[in-house]
N, C-alpha and C positions, 0 to 999 in steps of 0.2 A: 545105523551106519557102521561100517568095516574099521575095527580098529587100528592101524597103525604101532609101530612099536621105530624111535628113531633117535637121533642123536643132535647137538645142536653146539658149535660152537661160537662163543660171544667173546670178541673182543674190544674191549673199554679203554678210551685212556682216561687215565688219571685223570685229567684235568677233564673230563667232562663234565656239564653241567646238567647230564640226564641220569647220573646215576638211578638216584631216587625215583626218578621215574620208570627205569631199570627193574631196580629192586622192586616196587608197587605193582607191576607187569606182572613179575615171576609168582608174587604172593597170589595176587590176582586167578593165575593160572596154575597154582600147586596141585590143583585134581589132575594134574594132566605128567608130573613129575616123579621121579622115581628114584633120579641120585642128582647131583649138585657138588660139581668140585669147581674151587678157585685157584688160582696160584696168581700171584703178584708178581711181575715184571721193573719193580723199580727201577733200574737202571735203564729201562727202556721207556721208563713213565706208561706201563700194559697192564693193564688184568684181564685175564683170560679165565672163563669161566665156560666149563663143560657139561650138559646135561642131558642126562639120559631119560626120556618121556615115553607114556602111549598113551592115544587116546584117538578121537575121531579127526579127520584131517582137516576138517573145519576149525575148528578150535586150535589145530597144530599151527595152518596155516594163518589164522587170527592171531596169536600171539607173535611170528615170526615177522609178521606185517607190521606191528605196533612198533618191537625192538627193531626192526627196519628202521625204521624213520625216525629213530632219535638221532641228535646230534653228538658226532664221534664214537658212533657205537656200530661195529657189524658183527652181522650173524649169520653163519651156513650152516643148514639143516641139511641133512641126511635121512631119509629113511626106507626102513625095508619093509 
């Protein structure tokens, strides 16, 4: 299958109670990752986190499905 090469961005609030299940997603999916930036939002209670992947769009669109459906957590995917 055709590789993909895309962009993803996740924003968290603080108070969520899925981080870790956030985090265990992304570890889960690291074959698929290539860079990983955070920046924290405190005064907005936000973490934003940016990542740049490729891999096949199955597996892009498996993980984007998972971090979907956590609570207080969204993600848009971009790819080219």
């Amino acid at each position: 299958m055709e590789k993909r090469i895309g962009n993803a961005l996740i924003i968290v609030n603080q108070a969520s109670p899925s981080i870790a299940d956030l985090n265990t997603f992304l570890s889960d999916y690291s074959f698929l990752i290539l860079s990983r930036q955070g920046v924290s939002f405190k005064d907005r209670g936000l973490n934003i986190i940016v990542i740049i992947f490729e891999g096949e769009i199955n597996h892009i669109n498996t993980l984007a499905g998972k971090i979907g459906r956590l609570r207080d957590i969204k993600i848009k995917i971009v790819l080219i």
